[in-house]
Biotite code that builds the C-alpha atoms (Angstrom):
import biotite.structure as struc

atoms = struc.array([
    struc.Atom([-26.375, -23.068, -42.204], chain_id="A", res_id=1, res_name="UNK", atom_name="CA", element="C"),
    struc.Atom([-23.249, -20.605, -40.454], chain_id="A", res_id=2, res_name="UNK", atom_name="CA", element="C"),
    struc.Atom([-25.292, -19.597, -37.888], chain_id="A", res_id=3, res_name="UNK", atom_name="CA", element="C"),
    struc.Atom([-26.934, -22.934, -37.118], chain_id="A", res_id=4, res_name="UNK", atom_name="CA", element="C"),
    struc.Atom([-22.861, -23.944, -36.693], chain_id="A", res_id=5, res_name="UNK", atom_name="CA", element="C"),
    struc.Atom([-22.115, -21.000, -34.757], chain_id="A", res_id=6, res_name="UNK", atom_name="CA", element="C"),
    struc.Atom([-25.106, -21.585, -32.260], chain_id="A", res_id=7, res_name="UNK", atom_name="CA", element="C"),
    struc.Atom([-23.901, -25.348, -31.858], chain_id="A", res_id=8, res_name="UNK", atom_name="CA", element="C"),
    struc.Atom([-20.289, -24.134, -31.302], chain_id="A", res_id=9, res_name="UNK", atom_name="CA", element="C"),
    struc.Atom([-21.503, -21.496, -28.802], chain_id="A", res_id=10, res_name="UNK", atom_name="CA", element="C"),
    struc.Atom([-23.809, -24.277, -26.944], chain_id="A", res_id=11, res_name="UNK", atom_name="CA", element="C"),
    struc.Atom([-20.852, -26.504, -26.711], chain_id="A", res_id=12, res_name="UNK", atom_name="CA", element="C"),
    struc.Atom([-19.241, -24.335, -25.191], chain_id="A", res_id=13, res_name="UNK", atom_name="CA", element="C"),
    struc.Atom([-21.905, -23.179, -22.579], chain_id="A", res_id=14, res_name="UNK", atom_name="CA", element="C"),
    struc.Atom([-22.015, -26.944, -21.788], chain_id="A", res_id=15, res_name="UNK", atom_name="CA", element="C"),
    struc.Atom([-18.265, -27.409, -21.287], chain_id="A", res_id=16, res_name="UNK", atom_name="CA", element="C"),
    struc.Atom([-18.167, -24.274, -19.084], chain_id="A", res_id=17, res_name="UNK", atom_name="CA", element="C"),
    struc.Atom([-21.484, -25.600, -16.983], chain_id="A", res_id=18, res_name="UNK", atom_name="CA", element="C"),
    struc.Atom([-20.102, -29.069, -16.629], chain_id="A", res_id=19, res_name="UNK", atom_name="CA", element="C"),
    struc.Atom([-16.470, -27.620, -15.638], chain_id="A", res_id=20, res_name="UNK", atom_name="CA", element="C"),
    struc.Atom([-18.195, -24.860, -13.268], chain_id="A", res_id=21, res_name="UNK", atom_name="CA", element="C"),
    struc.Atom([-20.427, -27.479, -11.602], chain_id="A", res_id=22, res_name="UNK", atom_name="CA", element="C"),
    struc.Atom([-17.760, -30.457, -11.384], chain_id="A", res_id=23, res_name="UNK", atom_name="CA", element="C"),
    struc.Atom([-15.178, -28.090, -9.950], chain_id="A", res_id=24, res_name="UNK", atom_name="CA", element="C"),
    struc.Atom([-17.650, -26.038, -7.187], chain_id="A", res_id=25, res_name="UNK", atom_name="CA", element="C"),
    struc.Atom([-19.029, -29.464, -5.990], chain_id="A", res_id=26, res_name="UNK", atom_name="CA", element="C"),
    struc.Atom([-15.008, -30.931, -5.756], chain_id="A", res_id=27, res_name="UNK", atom_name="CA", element="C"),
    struc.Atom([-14.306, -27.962, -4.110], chain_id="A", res_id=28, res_name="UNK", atom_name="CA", element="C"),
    struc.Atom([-17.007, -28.174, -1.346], chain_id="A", res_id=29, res_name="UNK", atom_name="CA", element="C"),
    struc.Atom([-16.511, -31.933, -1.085], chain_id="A", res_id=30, res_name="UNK", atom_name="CA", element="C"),
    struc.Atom([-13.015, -30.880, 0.190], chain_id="A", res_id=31, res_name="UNK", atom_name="CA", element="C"),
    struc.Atom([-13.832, -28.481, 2.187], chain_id="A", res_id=32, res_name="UNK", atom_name="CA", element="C"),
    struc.Atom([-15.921, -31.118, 3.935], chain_id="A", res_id=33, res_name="UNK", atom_name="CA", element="C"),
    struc.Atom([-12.669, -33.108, 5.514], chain_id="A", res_id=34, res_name="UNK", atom_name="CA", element="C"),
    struc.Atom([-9.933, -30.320, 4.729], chain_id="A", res_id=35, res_name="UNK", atom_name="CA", element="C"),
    struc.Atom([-9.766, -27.298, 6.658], chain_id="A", res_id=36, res_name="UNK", atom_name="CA", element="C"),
    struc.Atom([-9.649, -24.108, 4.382], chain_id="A", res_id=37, res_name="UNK", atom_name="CA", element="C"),
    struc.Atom([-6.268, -22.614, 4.642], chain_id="A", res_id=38, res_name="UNK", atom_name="CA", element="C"),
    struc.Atom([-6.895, -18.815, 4.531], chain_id="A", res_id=39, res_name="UNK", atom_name="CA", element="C"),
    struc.Atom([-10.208, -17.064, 2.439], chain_id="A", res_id=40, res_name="UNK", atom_name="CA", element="C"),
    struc.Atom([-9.963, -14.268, 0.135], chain_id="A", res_id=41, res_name="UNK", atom_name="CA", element="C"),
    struc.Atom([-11.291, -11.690, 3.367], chain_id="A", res_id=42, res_name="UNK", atom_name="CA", element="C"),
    struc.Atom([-7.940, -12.684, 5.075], chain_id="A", res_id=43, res_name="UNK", atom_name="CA", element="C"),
    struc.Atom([-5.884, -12.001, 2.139], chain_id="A", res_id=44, res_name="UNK", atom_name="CA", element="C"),
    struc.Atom([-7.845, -8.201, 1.317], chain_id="A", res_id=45, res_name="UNK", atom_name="CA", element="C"),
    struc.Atom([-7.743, -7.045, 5.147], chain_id="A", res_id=46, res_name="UNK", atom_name="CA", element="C"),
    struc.Atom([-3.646, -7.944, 5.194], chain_id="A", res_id=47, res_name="UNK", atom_name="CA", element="C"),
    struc.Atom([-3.033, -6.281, 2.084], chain_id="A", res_id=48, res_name="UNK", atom_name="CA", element="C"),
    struc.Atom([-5.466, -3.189, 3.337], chain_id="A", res_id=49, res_name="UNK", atom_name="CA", element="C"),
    struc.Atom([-3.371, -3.192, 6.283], chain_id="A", res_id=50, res_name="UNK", atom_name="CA", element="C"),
    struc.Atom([-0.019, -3.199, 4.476], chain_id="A", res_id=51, res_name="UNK", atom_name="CA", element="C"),
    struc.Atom([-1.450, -0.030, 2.473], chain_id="A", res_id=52, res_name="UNK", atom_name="CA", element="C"),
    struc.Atom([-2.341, 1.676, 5.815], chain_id="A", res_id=53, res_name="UNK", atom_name="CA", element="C"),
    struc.Atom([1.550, 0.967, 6.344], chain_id="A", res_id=54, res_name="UNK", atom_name="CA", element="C"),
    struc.Atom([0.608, -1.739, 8.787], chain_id="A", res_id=55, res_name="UNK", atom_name="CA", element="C"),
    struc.Atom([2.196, -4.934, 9.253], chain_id="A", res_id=56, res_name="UNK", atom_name="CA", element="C"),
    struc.Atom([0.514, -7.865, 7.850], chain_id="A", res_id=57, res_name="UNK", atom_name="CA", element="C"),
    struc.Atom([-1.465, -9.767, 9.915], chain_id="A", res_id=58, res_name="UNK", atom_name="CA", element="C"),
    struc.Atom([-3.767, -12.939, 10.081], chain_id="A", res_id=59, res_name="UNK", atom_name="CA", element="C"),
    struc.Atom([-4.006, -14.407, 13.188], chain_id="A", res_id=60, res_name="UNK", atom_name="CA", element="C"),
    struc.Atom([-6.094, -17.411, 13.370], chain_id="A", res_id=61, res_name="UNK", atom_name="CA", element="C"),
    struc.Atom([-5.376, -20.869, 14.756], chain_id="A", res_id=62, res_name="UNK", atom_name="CA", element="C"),
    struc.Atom([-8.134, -23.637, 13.688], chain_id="A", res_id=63, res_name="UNK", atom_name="CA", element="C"),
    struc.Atom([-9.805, -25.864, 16.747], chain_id="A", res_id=64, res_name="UNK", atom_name="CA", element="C"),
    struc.Atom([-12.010, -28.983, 15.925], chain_id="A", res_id=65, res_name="UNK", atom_name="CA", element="C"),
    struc.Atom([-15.329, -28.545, 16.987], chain_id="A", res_id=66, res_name="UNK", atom_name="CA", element="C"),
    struc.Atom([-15.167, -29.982, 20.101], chain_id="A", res_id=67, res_name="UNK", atom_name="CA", element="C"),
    struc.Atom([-12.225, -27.607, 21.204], chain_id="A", res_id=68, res_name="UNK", atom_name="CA", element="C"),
    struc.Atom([-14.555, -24.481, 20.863], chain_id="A", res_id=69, res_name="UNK", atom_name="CA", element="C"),
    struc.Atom([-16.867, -23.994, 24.097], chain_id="A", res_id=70, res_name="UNK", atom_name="CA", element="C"),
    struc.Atom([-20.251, -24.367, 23.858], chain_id="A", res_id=71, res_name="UNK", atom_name="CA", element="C"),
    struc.Atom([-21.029, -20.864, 24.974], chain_id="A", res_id=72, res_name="UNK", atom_name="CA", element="C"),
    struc.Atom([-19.137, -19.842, 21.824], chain_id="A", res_id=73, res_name="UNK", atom_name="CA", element="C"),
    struc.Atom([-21.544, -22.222, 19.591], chain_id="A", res_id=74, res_name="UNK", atom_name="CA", element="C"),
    struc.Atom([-24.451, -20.955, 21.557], chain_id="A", res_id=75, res_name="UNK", atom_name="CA", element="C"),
    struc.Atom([-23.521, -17.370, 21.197], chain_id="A", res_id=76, res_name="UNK", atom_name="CA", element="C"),
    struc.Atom([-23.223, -17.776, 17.492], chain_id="A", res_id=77, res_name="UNK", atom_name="CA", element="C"),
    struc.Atom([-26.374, -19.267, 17.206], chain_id="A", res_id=78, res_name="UNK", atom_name="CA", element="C"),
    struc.Atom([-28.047, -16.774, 19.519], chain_id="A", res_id=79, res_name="UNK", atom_name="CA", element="C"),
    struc.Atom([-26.935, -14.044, 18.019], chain_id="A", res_id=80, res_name="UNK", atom_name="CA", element="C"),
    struc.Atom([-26.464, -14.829, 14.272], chain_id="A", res_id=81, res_name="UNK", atom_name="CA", element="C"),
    struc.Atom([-28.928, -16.874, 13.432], chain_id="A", res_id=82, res_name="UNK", atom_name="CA", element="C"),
    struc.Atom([-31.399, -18.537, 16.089], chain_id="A", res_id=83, res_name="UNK", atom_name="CA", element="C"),
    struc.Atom([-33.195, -21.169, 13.410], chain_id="A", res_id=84, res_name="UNK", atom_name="CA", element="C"),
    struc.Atom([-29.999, -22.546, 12.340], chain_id="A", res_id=85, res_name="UNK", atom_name="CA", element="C"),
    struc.Atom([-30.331, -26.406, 13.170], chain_id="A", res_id=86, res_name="UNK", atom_name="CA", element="C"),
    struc.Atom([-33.788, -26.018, 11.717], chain_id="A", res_id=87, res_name="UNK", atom_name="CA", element="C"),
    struc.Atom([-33.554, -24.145, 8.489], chain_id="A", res_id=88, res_name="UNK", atom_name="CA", element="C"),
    struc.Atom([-31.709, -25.187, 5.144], chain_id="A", res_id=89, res_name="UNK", atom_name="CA", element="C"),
    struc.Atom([-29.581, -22.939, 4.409], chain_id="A", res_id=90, res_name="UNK", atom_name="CA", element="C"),
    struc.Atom([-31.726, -19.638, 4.562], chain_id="A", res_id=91, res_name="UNK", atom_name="CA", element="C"),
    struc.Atom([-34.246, -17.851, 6.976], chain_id="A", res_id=92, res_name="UNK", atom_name="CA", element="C"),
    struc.Atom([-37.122, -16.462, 4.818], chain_id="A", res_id=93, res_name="UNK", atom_name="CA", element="C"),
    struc.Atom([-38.288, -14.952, 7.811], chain_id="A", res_id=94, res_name="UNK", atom_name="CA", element="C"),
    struc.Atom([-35.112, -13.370, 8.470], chain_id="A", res_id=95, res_name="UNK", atom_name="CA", element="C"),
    struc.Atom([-34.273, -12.317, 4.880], chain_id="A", res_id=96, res_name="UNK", atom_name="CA", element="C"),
    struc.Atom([-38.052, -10.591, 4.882], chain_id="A", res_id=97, res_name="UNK", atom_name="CA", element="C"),
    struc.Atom([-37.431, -8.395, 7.922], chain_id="A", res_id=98, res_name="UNK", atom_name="CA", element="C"),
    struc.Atom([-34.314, -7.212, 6.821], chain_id="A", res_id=99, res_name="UNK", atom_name="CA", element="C"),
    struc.Atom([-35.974, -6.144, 3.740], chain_id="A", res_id=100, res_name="UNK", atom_name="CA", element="C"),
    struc.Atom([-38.772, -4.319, 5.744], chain_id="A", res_id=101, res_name="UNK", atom_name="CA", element="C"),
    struc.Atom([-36.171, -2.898, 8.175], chain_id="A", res_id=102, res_name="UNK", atom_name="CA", element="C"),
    struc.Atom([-33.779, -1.634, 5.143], chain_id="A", res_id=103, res_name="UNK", atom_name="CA", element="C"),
    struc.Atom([-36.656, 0.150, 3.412], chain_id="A", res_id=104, res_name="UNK", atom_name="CA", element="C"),
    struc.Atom([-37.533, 2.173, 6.522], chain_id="A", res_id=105, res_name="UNK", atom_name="CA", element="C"),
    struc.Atom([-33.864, 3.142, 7.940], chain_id="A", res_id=106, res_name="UNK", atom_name="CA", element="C"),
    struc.Atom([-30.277, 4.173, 6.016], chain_id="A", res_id=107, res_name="UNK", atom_name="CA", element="C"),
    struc.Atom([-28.497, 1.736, 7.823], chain_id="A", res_id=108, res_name="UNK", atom_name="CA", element="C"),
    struc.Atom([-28.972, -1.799, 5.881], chain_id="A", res_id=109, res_name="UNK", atom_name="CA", element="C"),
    struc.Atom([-29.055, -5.102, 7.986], chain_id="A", res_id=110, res_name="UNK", atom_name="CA", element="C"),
    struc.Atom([-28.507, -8.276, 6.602], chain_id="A", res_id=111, res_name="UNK", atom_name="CA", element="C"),
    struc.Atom([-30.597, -11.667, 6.969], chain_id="A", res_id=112, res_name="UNK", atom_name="CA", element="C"),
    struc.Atom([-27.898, -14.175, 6.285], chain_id="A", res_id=113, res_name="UNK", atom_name="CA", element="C"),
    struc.Atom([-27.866, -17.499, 8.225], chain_id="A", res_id=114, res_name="UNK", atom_name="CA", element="C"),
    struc.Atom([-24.452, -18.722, 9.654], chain_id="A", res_id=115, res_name="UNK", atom_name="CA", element="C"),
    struc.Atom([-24.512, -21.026, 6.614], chain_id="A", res_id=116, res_name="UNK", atom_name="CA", element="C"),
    struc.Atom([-24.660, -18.087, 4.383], chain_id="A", res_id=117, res_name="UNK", atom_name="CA", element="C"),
    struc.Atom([-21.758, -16.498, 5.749], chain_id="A", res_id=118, res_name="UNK", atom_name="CA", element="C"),
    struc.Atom([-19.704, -19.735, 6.022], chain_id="A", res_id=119, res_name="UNK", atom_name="CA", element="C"),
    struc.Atom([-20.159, -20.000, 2.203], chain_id="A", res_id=120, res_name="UNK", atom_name="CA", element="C"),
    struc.Atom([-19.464, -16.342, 1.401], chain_id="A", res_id=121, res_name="UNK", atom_name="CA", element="C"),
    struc.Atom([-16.086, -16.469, 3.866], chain_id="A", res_id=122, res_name="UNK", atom_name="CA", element="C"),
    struc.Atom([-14.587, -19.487, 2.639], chain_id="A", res_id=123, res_name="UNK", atom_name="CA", element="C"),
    struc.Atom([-15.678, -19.472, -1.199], chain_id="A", res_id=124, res_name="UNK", atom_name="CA", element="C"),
    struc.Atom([-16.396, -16.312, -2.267], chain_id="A", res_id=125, res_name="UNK", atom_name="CA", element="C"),
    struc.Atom([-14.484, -12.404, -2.421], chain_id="A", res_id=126, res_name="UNK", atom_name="CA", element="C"),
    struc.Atom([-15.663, -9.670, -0.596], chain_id="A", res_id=127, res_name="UNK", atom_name="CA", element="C"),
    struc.Atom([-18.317, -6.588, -1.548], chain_id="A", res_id=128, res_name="UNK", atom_name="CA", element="C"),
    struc.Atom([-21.743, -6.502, -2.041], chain_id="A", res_id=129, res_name="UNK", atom_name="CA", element="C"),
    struc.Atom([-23.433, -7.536, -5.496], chain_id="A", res_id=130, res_name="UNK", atom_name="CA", element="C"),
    struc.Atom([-26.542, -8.784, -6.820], chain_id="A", res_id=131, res_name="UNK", atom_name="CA", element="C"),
    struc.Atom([-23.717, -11.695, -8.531], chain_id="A", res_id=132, res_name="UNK", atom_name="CA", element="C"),
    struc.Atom([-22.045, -12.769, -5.272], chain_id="A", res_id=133, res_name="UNK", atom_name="CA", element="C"),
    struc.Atom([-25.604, -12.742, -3.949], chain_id="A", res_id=134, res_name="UNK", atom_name="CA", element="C"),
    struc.Atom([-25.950, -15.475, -6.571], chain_id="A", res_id=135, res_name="UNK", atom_name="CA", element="C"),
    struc.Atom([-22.916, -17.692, -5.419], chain_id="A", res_id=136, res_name="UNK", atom_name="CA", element="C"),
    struc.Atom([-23.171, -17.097, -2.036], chain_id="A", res_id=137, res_name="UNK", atom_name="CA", element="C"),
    struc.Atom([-26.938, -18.728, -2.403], chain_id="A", res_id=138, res_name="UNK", atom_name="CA", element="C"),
    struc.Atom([-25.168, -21.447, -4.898], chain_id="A", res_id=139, res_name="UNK", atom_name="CA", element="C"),
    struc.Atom([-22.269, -22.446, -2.588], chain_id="A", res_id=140, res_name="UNK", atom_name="CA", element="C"),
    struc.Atom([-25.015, -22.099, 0.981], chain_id="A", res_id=141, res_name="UNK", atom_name="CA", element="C"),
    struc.Atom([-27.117, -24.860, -1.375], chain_id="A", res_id=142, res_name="UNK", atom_name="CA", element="C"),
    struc.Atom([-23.878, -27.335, -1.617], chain_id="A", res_id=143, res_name="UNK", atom_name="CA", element="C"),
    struc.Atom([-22.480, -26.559, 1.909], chain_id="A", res_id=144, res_name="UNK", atom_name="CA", element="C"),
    struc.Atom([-25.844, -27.371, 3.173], chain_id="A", res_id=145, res_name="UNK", atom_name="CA", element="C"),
    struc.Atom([-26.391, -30.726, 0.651], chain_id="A", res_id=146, res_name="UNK", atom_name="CA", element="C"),
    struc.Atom([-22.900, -32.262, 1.688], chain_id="A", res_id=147, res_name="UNK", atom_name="CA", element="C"),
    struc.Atom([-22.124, -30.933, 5.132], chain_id="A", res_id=148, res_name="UNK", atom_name="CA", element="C"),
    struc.Atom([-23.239, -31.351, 8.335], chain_id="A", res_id=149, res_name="UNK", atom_name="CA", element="C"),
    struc.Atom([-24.448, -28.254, 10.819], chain_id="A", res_id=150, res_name="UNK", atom_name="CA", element="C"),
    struc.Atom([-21.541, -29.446, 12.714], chain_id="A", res_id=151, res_name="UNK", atom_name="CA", element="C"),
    struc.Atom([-19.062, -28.836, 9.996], chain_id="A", res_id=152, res_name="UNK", atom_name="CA", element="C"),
    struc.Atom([-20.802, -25.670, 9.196], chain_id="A", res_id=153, res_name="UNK", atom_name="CA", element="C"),
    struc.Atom([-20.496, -24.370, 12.540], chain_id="A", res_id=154, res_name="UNK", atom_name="CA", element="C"),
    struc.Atom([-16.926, -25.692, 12.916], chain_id="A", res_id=155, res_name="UNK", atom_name="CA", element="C"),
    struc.Atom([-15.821, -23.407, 9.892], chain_id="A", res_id=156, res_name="UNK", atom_name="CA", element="C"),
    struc.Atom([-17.978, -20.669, 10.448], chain_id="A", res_id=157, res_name="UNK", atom_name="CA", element="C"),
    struc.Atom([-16.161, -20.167, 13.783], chain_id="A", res_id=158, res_name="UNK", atom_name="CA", element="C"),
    struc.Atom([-12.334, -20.817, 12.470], chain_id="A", res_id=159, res_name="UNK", atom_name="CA", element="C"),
    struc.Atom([-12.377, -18.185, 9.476], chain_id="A", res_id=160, res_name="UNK", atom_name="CA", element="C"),
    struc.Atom([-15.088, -15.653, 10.623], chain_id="A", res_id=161, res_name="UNK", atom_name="CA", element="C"),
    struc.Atom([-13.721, -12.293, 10.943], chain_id="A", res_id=162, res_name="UNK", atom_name="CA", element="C"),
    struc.Atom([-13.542, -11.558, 15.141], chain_id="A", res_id=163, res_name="UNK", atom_name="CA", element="C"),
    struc.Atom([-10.820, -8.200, 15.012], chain_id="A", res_id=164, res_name="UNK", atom_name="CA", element="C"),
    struc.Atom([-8.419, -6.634, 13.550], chain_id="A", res_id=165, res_name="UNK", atom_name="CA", element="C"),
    struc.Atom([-6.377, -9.793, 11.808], chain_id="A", res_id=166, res_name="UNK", atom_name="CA", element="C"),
    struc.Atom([-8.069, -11.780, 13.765], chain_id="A", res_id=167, res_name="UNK", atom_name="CA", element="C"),
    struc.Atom([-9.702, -14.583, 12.371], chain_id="A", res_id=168, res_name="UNK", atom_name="CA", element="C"),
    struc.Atom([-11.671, -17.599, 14.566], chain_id="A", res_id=169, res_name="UNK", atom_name="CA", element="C"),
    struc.Atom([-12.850, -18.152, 17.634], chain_id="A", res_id=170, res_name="UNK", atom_name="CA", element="C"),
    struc.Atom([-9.589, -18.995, 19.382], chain_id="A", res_id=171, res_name="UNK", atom_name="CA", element="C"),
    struc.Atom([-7.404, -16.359, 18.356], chain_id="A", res_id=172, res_name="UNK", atom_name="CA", element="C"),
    struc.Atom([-10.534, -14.141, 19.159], chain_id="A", res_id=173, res_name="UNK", atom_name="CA", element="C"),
    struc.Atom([-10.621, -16.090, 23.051], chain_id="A", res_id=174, res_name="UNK", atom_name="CA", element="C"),
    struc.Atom([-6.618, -15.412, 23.457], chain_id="A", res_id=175, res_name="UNK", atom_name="CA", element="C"),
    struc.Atom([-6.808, -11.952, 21.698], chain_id="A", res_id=176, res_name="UNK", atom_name="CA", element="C"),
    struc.Atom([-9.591, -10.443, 24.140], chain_id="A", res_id=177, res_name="UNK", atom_name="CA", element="C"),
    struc.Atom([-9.504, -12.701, 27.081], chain_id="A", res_id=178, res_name="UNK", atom_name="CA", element="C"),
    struc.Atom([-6.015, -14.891, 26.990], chain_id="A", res_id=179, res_name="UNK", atom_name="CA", element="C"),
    struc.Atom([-7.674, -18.170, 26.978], chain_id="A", res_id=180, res_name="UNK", atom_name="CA", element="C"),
    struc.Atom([-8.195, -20.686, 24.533], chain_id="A", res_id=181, res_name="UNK", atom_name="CA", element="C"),
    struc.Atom([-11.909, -21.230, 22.981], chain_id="A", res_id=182, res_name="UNK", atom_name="CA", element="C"),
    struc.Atom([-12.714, -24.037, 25.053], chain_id="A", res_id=183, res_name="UNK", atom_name="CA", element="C"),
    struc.Atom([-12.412, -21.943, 27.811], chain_id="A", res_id=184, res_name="UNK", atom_name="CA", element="C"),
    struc.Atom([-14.815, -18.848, 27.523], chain_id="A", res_id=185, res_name="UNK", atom_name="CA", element="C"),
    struc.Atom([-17.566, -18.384, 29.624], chain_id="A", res_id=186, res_name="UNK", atom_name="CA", element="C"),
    struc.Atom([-21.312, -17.424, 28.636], chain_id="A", res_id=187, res_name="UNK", atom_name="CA", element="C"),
    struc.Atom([-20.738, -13.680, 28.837], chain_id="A", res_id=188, res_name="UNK", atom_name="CA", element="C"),
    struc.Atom([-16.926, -14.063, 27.290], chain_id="A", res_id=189, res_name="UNK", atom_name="CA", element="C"),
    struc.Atom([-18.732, -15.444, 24.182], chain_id="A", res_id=190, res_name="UNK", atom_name="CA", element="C"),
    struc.Atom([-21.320, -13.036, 23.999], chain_id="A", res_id=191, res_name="UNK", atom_name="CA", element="C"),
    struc.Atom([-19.482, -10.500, 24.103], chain_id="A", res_id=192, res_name="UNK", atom_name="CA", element="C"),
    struc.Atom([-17.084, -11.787, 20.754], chain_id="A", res_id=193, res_name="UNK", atom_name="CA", element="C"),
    struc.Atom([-20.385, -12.738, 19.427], chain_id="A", res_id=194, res_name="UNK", atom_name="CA", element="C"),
    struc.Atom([-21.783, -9.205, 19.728], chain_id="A", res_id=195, res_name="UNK", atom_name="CA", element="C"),
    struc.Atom([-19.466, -7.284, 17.815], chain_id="A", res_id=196, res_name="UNK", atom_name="CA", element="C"),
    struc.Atom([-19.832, -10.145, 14.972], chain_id="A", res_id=197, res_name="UNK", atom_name="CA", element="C"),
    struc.Atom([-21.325, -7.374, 12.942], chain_id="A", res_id=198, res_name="UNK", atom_name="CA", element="C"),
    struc.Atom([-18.740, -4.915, 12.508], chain_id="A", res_id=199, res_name="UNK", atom_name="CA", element="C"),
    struc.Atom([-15.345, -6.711, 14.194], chain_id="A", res_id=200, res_name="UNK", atom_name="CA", element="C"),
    struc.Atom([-13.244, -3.684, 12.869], chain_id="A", res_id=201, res_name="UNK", atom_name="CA", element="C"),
    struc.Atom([-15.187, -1.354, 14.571], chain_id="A", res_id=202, res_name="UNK", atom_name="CA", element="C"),
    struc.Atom([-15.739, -2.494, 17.866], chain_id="A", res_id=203, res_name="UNK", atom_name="CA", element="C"),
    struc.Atom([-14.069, -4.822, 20.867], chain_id="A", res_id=204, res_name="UNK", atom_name="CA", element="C"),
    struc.Atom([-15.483, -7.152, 22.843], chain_id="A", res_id=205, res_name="UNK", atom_name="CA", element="C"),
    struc.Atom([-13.363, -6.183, 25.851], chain_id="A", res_id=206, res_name="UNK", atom_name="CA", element="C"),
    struc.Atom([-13.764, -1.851, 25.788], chain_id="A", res_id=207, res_name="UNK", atom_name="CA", element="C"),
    struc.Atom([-17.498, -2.379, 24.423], chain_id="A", res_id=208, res_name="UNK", atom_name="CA", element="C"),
    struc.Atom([-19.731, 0.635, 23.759], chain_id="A", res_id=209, res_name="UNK", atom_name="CA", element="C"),
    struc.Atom([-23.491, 0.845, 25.126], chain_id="A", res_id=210, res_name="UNK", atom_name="CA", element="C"),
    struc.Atom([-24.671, -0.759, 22.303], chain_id="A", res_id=211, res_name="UNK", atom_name="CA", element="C"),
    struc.Atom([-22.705, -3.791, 22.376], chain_id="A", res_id=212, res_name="UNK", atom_name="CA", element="C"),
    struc.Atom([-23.009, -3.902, 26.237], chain_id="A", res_id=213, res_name="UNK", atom_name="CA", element="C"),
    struc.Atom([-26.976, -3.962, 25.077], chain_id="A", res_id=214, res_name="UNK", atom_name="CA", element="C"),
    struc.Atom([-26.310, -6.690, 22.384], chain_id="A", res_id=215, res_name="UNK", atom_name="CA", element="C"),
    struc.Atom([-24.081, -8.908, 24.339], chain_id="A", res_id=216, res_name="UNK", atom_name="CA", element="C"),
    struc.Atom([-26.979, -8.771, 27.218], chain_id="A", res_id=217, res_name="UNK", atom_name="CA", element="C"),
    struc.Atom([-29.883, -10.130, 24.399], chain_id="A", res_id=218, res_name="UNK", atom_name="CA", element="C"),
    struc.Atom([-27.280, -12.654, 23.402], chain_id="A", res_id=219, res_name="UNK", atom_name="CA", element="C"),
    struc.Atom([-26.925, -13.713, 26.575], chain_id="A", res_id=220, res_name="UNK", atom_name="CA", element="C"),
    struc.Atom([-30.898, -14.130, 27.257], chain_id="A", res_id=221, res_name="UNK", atom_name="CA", element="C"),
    struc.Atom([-31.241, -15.799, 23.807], chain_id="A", res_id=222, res_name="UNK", atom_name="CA", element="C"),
    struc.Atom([-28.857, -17.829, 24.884], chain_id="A", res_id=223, res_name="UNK", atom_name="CA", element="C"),
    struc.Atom([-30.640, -19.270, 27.832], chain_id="A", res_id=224, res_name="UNK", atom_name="CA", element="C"),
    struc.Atom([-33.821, -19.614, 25.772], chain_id="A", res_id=225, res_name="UNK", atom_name="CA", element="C"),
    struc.Atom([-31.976, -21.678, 23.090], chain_id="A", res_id=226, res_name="UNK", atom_name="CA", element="C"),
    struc.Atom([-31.276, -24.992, 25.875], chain_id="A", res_id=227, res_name="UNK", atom_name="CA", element="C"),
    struc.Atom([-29.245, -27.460, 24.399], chain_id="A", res_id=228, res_name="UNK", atom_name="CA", element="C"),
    struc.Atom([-27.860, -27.905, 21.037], chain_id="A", res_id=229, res_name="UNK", atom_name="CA", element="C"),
    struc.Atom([-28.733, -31.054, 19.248], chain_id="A", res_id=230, res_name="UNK", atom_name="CA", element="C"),
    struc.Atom([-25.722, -31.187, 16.484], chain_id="A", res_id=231, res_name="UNK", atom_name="CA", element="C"),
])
């Protein structure tokens, strides 16, 4: 008779928690879908890394609406991130299932996220690498995807992505490496901010090495291939 209590306490409990969890998430999304997020928890860990490097602290982003971002930035994204994105939901099963291939030949791991996938994990979720973020990232791609449009996906994907050092969004990325504003940059400009996507830390869109000379050139050809966007 205790333990039949106990499991009835414990299961109200589990429900409280699952209704809280799911009514908060989906509120959260829901106003993400006409509020721009104000700063993600990758923007808060690379300013505090930089203060312990004895660094100043630094976040430089300013957000544009979509139509203030060039289309050769959109393109370049989609070219170089993730080509299916207007078609898929959320994830590339063909993607995901060559990176596994690919990681269990080489050291070096590559990732199959979608631009949806790494809207959700920038504006919702911490940074590392775990089999549970895995699990919210693929939660929060599945509500981004139910209540936004590819539009708004693409909008925030290219306001809080991570383009330098500090430097967060396609515009502070155009004025950073080119002093212009978003709307501005040409088909190469973006390629070349889209190629070091990857590893922004690492590498510079303006002093690039031969490999992201090479990547900005297959952006640049997917990019003709892709024609118009249809948002």
């Amino acid at each position: 008779m205790v333990l039949t209590g106990i499991k009835k306490l414990i299961w109200y409990f589990v429900k409280i928690f699952l209704i809280a969890f799911f009514g908060i998430t989906i509120l959260w999304v829901l106003l993400y879908k006409v509020v721009n997020p104000p700063v993600t928890w990758l923007m808060i860990t690379r300013g505090f890394e930089r203060k312990a490097d004895g660094k100043t602290w630094k976040i430089d982003k300013t957000w544009k609406d979509f139509d203030e971002i060039s289309i050769n930035m959109k393109k370049a994204a989609v070219a170089g991130e993730d080509q299916a994105f207007l078609e898929h939901n959320g994830f590339d099963f063909k993607a995901i299932e060559r990176a596994i291939k690919k990681n269990a030949k080489s050291k070096k791991v590559i990732g199959g996220s979608t631009i949806s996938q790494q809207t959700a994990k920038n504006v919702f979720l911490w940074p590392g690498r775990s089999w549970v973020r895995k699990g919210f990232e693929a939660y929060f791609t599945l509500l981004i995807e139910i209540f936004w449009s590819k539009q708004r996906i693409m909008e925030v994907y290219l306001n809080v992505i991570e383009m330098g050092n500090g430097i967060y969004g396609a515009e502070a990325a155009a004025q950073a490496y080119f002093h212009k504003p978003a709307a501005n940059l040409s088909r190469r400009e973006a390629a070349a901010i889209a190629a070091i996507f990857p590893s922004p830390l690492k590498r510079s869109a303006t002093n690039p090495t031969k490999f992201i000379r090479h990547r900005r050139y297959l952006i640049m050809q997917n990019m003709k291939r892709l024609g118009p966007l249809d948002f």
